[in-house]
C-alpha positions in Angstrom: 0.0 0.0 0.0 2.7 2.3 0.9 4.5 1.2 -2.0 1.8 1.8 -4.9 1.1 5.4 -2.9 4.9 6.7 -3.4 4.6 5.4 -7.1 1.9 8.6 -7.3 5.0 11.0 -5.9 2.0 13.0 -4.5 3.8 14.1 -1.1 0.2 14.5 0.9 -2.0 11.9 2.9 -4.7 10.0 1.6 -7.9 11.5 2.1 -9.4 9.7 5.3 -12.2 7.2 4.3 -10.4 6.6 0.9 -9.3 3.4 1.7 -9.9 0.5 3.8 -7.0 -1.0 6.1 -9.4 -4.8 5.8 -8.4 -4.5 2.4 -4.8 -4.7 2.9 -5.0 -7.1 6.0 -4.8 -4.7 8.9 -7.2 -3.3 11.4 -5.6 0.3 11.0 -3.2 1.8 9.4 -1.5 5.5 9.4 0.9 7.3 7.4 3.8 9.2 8.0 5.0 11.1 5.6 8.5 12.8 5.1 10.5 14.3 2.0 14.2 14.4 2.0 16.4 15.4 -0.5 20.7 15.4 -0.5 21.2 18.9 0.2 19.4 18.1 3.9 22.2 18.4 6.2 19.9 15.3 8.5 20.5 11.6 9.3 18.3 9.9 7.5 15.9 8.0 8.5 16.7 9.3 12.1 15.6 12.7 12.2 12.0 11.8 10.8 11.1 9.0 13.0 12.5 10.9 16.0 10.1 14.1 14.9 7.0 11.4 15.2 7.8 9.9 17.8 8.4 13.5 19.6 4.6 14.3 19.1 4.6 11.7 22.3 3.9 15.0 24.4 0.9 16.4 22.2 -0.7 12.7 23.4 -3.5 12.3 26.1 -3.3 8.4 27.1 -6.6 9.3 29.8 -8.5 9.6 26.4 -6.4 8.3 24.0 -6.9 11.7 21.7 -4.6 14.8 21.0 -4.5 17.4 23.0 -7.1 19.8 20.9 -5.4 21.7 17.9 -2.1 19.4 18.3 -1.4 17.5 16.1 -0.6 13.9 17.2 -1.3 10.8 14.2 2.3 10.3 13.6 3.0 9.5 17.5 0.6 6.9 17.1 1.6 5.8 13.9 5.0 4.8 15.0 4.1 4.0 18.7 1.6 1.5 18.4 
């Protein structure tokens, strides 16, 4: 799935409800997203997994929801 959406080289998420994680075998999935290029002076593929997983403190585990206007999918994208 990721594979045939990097094919597109459309760097943006899928629209949510346009596809179905059953169909590809999974309960959920997420996507994480993150355009690098040779000139970036960053360890790749350090620096973007790090920047997820730093979204850890936008994350309410009482409710299991972001903190409101945070921004918190790729946190749970890589966490769970």
């Amino acid at each position: 799935m990721a594979q045939e959406w990097a094919d597109r080289c459309v760097y943006e998420h899928r629209g949510i409800g346009s596809y179905s994680p059953q169909d590809y075998g999974f309960p959920s999935i997420g996507e994480c997203i993150w355009a690098w290029s040779k000139f970036d002076d960053q360890t790749f593929p350090d620096v973007p997994i790090q920047m997820w997983y730093d979204e850890v403190k936008d994350y309410d585990y009482n409710s299991g929801t972001c903190a409101p206007g945070a921004v918190c999918g790729h946190y749970t994208t890589v966490s769970t």
